[in-house]
VOGU-3710 file (C-alpha; in Angstrom, 3 decimals, decimal comma):
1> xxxxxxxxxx> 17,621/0,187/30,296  17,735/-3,013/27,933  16,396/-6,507/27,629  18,466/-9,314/28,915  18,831/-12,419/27,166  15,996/-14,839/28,441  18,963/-17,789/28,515  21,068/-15,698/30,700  21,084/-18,067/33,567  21,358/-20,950/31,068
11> xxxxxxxxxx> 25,250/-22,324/30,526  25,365/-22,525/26,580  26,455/-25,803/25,017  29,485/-24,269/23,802  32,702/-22,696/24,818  32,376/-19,078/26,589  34,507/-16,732/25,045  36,044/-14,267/28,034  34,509/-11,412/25,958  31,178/-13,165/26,315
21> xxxxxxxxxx> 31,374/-13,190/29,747  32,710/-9,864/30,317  29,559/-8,316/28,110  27,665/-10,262/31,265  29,139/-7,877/33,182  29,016/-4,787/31,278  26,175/-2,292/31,782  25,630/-1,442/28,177  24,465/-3,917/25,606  26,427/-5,084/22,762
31> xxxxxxxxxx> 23,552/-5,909/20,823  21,160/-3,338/19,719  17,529/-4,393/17,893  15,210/-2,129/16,319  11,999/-3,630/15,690  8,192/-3,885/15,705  6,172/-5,407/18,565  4,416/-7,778/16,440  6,961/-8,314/13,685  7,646/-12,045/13,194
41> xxxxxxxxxx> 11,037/-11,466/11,762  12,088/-9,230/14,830  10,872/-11,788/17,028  12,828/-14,588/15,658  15,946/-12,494/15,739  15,454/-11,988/19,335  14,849/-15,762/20,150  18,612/-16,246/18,463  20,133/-13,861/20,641  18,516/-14,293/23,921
51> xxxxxxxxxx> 18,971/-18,461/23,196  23,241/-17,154/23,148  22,697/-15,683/26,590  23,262/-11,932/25,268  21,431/-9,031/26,547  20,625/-7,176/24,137  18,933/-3,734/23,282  15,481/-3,569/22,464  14,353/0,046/20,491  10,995/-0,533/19,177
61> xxxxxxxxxx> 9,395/1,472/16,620  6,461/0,341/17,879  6,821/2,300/21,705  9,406/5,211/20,039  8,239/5,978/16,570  10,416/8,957/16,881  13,168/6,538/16,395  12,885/5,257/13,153  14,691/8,140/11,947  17,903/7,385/13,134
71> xxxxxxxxxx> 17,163/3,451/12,190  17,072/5,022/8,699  20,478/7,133/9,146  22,574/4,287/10,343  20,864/1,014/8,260  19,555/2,780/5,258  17,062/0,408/5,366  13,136/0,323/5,637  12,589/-2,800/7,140  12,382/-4,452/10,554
81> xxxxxxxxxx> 14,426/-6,067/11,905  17,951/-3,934/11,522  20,639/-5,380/13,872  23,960/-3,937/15,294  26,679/-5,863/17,281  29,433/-3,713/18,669  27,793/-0,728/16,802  28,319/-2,691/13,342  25,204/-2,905/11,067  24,996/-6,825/10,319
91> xxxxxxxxxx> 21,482/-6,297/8,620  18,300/-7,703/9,631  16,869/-11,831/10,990  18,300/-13,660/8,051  21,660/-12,066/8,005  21,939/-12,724/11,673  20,869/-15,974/11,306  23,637/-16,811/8,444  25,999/-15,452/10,472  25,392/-17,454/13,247
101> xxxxxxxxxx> 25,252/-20,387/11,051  28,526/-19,613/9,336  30,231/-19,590/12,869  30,967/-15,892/12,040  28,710/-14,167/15,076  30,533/-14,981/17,831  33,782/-12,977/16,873  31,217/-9,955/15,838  30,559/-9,841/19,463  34,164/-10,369/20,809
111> xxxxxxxxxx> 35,169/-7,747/18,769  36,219/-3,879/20,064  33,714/-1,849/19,598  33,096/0,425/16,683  32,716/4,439/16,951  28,887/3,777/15,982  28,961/1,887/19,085  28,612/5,037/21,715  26,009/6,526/19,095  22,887/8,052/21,021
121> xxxxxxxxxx> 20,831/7,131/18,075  21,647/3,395/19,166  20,123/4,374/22,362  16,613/3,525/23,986  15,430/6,882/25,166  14,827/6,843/28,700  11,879/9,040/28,645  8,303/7,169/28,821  7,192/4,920/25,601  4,972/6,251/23,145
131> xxxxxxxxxx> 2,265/3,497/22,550  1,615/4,351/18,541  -2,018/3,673/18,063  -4,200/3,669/15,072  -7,644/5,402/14,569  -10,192/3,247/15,396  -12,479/2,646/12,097  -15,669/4,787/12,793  -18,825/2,541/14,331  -21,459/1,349/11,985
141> xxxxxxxxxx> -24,750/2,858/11,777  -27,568/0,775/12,849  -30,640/0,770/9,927  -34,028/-0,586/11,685  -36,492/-2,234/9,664  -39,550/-3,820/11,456  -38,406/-3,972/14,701  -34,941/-5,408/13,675  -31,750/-3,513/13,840  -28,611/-4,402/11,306
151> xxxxxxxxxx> -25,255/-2,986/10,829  -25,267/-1,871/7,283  -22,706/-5,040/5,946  -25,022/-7,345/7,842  -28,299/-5,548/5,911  -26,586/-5,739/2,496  -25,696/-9,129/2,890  -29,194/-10,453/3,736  -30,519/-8,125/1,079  -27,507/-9,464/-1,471
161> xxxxxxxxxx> -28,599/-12,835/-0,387  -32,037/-12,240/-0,780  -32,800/-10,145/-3,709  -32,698/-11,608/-7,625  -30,189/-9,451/-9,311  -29,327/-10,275/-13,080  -28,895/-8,820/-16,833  -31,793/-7,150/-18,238  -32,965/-6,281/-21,952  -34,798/-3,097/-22,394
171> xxxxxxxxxx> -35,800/-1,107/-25,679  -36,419/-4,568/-27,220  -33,273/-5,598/-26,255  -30,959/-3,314/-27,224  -29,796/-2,224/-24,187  -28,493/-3,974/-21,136  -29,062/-3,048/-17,662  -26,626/-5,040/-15,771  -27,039/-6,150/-12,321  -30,650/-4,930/-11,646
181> xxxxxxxxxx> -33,415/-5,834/-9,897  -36,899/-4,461/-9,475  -38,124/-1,992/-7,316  -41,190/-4,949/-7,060  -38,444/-8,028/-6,149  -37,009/-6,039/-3,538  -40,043/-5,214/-2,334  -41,619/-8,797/-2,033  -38,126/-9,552/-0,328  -38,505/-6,848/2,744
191> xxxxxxxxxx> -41,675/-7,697/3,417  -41,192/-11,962/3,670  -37,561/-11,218/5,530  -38,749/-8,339/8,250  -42,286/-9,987/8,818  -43,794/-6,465/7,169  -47,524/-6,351/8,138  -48,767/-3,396/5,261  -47,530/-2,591/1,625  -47,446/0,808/2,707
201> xxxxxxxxxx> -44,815/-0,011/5,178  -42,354/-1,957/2,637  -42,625/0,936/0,844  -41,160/3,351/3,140  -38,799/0,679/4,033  -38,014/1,124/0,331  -37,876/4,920/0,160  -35,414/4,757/3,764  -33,071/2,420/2,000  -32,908/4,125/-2,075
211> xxxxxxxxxx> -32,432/7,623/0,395  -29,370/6,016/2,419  -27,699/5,344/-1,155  -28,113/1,434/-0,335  -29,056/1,116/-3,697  -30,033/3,813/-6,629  -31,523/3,546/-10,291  -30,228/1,578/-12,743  -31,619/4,068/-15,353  -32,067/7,594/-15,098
221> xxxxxxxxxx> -31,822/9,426/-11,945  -35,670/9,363/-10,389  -35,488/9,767/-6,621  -38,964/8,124/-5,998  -38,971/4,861/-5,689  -41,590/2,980/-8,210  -42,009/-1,175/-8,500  -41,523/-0,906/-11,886  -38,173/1,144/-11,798  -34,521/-1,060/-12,292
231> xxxxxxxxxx> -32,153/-0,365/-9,401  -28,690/-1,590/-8,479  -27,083/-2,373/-5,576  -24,376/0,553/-4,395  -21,962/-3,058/-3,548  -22,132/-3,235/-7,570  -21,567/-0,204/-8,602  -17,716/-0,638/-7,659  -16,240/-0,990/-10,865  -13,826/-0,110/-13,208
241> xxxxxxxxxx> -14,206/4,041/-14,536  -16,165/4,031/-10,874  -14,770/4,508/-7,678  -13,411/0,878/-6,507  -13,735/2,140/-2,801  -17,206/2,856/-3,399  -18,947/-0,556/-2,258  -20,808/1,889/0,067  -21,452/5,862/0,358  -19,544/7,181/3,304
251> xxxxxxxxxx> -21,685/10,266/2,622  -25,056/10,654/1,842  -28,195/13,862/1,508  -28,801/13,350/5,460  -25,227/14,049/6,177  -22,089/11,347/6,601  -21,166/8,229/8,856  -18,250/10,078/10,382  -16,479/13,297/10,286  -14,010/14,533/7,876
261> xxxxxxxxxx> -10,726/11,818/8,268  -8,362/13,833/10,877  -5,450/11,424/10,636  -5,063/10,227/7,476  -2,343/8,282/7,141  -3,600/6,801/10,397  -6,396/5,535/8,675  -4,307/4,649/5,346  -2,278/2,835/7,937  -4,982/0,453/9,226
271> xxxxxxxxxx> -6,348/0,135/5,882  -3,202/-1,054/4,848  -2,575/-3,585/8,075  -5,924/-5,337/7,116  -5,308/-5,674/3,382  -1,893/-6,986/4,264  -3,533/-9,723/6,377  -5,988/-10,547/3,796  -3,305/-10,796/1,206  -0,908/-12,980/3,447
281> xxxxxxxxxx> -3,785/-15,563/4,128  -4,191/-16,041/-0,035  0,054/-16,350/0,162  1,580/-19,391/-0,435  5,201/-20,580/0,445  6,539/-19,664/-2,812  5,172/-15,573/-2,098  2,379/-16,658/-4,821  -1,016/-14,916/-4,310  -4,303/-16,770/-4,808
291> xxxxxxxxxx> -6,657/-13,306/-5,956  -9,528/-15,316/-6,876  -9,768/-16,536/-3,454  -9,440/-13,666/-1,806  -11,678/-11,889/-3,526  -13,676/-15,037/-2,456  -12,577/-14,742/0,949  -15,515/-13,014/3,487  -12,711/-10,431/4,767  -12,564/-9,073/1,252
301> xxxxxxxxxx> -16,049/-7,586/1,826  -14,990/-6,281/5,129  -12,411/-4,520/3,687  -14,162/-3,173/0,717  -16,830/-1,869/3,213  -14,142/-0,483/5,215  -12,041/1,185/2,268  -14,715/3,930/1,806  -13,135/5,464/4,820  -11,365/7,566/2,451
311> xxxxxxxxxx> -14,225/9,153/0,538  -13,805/11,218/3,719  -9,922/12,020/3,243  -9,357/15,777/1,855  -5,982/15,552/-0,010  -6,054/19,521/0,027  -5,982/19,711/3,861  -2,392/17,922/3,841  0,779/19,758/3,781  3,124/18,560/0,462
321> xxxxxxxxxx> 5,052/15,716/2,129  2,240/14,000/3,827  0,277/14,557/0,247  3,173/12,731/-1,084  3,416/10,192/1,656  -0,528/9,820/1,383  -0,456/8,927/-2,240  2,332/6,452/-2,625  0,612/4,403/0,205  -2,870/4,753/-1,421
331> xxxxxxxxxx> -1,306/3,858/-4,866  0,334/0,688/-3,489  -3,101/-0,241/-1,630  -5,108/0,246/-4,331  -3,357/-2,462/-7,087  -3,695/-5,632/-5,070  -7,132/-4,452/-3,974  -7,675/-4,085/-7,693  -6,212/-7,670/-9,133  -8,488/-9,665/-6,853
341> xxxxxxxxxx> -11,526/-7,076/-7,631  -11,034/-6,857/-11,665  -8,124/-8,934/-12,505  -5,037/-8,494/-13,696  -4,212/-6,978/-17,285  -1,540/-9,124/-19,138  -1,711/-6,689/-22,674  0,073/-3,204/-23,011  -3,381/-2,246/-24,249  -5,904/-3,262/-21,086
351> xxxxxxxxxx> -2,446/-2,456/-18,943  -3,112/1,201/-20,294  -6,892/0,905/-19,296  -6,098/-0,613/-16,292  -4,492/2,302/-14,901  -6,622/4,959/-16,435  -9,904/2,923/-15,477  -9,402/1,998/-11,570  -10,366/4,794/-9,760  -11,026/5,969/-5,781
361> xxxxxxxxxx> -12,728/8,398/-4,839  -11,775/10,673/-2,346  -12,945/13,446/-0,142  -15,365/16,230/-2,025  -16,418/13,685/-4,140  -12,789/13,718/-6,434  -12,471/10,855/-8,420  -8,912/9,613/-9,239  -7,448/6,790/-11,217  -4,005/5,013/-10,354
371> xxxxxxxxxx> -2,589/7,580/-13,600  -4,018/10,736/-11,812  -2,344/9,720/-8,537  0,746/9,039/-10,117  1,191/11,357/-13,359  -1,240/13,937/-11,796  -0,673/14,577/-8,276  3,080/12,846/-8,032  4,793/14,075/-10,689  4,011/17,714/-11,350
381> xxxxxxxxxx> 0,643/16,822/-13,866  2,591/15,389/-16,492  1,103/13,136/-19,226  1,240/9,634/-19,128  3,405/7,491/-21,284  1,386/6,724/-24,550  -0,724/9,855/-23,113  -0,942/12,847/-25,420  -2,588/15,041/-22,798  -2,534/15,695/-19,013
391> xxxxxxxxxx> -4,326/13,890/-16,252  -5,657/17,260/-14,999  -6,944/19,889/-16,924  -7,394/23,682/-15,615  -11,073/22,604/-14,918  -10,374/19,746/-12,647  -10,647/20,440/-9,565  -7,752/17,797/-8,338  -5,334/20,383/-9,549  -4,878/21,920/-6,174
401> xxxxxxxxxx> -3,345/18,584/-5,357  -0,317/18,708/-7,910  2,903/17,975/-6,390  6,601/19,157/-7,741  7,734/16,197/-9,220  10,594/13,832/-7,259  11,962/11,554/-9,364  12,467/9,192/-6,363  8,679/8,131/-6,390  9,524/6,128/-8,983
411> xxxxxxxxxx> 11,225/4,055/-7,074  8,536/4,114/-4,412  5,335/2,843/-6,371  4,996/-0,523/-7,247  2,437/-1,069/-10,353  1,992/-4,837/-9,091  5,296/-6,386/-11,679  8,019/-7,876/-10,544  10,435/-4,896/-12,068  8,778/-2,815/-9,892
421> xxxxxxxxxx> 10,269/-1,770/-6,922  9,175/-3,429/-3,910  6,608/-1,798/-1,287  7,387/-0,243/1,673  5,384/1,882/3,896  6,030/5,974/3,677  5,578/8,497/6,717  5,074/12,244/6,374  7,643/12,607/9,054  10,860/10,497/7,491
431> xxxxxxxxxx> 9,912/10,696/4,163  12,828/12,297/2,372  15,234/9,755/4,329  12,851/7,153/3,097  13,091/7,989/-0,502  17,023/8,645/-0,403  17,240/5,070/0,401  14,783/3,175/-2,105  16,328/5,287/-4,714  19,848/3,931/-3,321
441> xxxxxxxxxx> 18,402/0,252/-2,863  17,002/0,542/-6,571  19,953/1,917/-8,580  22,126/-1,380/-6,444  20,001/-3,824/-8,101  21,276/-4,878/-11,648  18,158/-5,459/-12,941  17,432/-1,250/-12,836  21,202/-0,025/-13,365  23,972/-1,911/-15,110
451> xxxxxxxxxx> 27,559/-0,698/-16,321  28,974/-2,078/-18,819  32,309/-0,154/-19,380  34,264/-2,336/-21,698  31,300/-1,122/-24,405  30,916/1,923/-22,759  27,107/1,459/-22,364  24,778/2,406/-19,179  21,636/0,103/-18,857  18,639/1,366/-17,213
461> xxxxxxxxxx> 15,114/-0,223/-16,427  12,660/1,055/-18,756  11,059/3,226/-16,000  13,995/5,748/-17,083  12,657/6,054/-20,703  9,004/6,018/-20,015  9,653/9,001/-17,480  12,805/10,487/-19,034  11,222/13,926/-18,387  11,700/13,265/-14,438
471> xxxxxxxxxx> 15,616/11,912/-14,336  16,455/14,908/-17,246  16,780/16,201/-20,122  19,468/14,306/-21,942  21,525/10,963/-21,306  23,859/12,571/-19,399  21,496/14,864/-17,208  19,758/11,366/-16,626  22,733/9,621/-15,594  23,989/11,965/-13,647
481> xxxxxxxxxx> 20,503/12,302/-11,407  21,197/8,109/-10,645  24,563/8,302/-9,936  23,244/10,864/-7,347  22,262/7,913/-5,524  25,151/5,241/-5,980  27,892/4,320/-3,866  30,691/2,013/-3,380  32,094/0,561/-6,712  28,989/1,584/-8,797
491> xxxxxxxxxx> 29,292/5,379/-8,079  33,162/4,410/-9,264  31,952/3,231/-12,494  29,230/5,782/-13,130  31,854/8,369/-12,687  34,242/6,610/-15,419  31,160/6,231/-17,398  30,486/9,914/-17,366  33,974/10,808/-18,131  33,338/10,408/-21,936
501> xxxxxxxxxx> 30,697/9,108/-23,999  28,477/6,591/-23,649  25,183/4,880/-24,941  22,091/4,635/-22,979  19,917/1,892/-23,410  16,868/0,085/-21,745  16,331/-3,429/-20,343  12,881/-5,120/-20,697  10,393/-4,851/-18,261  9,436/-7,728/-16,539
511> xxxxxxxxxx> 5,159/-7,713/-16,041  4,689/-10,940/-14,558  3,064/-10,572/-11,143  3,055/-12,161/-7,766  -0,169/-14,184/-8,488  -0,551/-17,622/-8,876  -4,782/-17,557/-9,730  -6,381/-14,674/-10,679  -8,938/-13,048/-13,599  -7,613/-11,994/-16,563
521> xxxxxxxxxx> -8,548/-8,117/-17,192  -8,989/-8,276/-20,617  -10,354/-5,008/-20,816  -9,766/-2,131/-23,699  -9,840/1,251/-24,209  -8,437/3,241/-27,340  -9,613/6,529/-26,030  -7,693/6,546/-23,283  -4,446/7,465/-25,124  -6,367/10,857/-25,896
531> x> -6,481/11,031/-22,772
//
């Protein structure tokens, strides 16, 4: 029924309280863990406890997703670890360890119990664990070229590797093809690396590989495949105004590599473990990221090839709160995946391209940039700031995924800046307890709400002006849609506040980023505010 403390049969260095030793005896834990199996923070929290000789109660999220739900209720928090000691929330590893350190644990667990403390939803269930598994990434498709078989990453690599690609002038130089080779180089290249005995036969090695979308014309759109045409890799055509998860075609004229994506936050999911890996081993002790590198980094072409997964997700197939869900995920996926593939903007002007410019595509072929997830789909097809019109007009076909707007996403998406609220992960089945308590977490921090009531004055972040619209329609309505989501001392003051008149004003916003190296995206574009 719970986890005893490995030191159990260890006497502690230290004096045993009586209450100590009656918990030995007691059949119920005092302790109670939620956690994740392979969470390194829930495993250190653990090692303190079971090194006091307490038992302790283990409810992982990993076994009993179900659970997280009541984790939510009593911690209003997202994270893993969350800790309770005599049915007290103490917070997650480093609270307990302060605690501990401060001498100040001890009586926690002396202490009578709360009421919390005979909550069910601080019980294990004693039905059977649900192992929660992700979808396995669909198997790669094996392309045979004289006699040898490759995995399609392993084939564009040798044929990356192996194939001149550069800038060329045409018209007399007027124009440049970028990233081109010729249908002649490539051919010379299959025919030295497979051992090719006939021309013929590169050839239709040729036609097999321009037909599976491997590459495609550089110019125009002719399906043949001629020596003397330009042609581009598909790994280059991954840019910005082009799908950024497009390093491959999921889908091409003989059909696709997998079926339509069943489970896709699943998928999201497992997307979003490995770029979380990737970004951790380019993280140094200070939380800095090294983007260069890991754009450098061989796993960052793994992923890429991976990513266009989701040219197979069908937002329209999703009921509204996993489309929600779905899309704040996806949002917060795509920006780091976007610093170490373009850079990162450091201008109002390329930050305004930047957003408008990097774009996934999705299932049917819809093509949407970080503005159409956000202003489009999230918030009710509203115009940008600095926009004049919307993301969707009644022609685009990514209308059917509008979404009433919740103000609460704002508080959900993080743009890559430090004044941006931190990421978490979303689920389609908690998600309104999940955005009830980042909007709570946000409107504690100073830095997004501030009273001042000597002067009478509310401070917001300047995500409150640029979306005004979405709080309300006046400095009261807006005020009073925050305090919605105070508590404590700060809901005290914001009713004071509210009592009378007040100014509203706006704190700067803070763009520096997590990154320690990385590209400067320099990029412009004035027509976007037409847009």
């Amino acid at each position: 029924r719970f986890r005893p403390g490995l030191g159990a049969t260890v006497v502690p260095q230290f004096a045993v309280s009586r209450a100590t030793m009656a918990a030995a005896e007691q059949t119920e834990p005092r302790v109670v863990i939620f956690s994740l199996a392979e969470c390194p923070h829930c495993k250190k929290a653990k090692a303190l406890v079971e090194s006091l000789g307490w038992a302790f109660e283990d409810i992982s999220l990993s076994y009993y997703p179900e659970k997280r739900t009541d984790m939510l209720q009593l911690a209003e928090r997202l994270t893993v670890p969350q800790i309770f000691v005599q049915g007290r929330h103490i917070g997650g590893s480093a609270e307990l360890r302060e605690l501990h350190d401060a001498g100040k644990l001890q009586a926690l667990f002396d202490a009578e119990p709360s009421a919390l403390a005979s909550d069910p939803r601080l019980k294990r269930p004693t039905y059977e664990a649900k192992i929660a598994t992700l979808p396995d990434a669909p198997p790669e498709p094996q392309l045979c070229i004289g006699g040898e078989c490759l995995d399609y990453p392993s084939l564009v690599k040798a044929l990356l590797e192996g194939v001149e690609v550069s800038d060329r002038k045409q018209l007399l130089g007027m124009r440049t093809v970028k990233r081109s080779f010729e249908g002649k180089t490539l051919l010379e290249f299959l025919q030295r690396r497979f051992e090719l005995k006939t021309h013929e036969e590169g050839v239709q090695v040729a036609k097999m590989l321009l037909h599976s979308c491997v590459f495609s014309p550089a110019t125009g759109s002719g399906k043949a495949f001629s020596e003397q045409e330009l042609y581009r890799f598909q790994a280059h055509t991954a840019d910005l105004w082009t799908a950024l998860n497009g390093v491959r075609r999921w889908c091409t004229a003989d059909g696709c590599i997998s079926d339509m994506v069943s489970d896709p936050m699943g998928v999201m999911k497992r997307l979003k473990k490995q770029l979380s890996q990737l970004v951790a081993t380019h993280t140094d002790g200070e939380g800095m990221v090294d983007y260069i590198a890991m754009a450098a980094d061989p796993a960052f072409v793994e992923y890429e090839n991976a990513i266009g997964e989701l040219q197979l997700v069908d937002l329209g197939k999703m009921d509204a709160t996993e489309r929600r869900a779905f899309v704040i995920n996806l949002y917060n996926t795509i920006v780091p995946h976007a610093f170490a593939k373009l850079g990162i903007p450091s201008k109002d002007l390329a930050r305004v391209t930047f957003f408008d410019g990097v774009t996934y595509e999705l299932g049917g072929g819809c093509l949407l940039s970080l503005n159409d997830l956000e202003n489009g789909v999230l918030r009710g097809n509203r115009a940008a700031p600095f926009h004049l019109r919307k993301p969707f007009d009644q022609s685009n076909k990514a209308l059917a995924f509008v979404l009433p707007c919740d103000h609460r996403i704002h508080f959900a998406l993080n743009c890559g800046a430090k004044s941006c609220p931190p990421v978490k992960w979303f689920t389609k089945d908690a998600l309104d307890e999940e955005l009830r308590i980042v909007a709570m977490s946000w409107v504690e921090q100073e830095e997004n709400l501030k009273i001042d009531l000597s002067a009478r004055t509310l401070w917001l972040s300047k995500i409150c002006s640029w979306y005004s619209v979405d709080f309300g329609d006046s400095k009261v309505a807006i005020a009073k849609t925050l305090a919605e989501h105070t508590r404590g001392e700060k809901r005290e003051q914001m009713d004071t506040l509210m009592k009378g008149s007040f100014s509203l004003k706006h704190m700067p916003y803070d763009w520096s980023t997590n990154s320690r190296k990385a590209v400067d995206f320099s990029q412009t574009c004035l027509s976007c505010f037409f847009k």
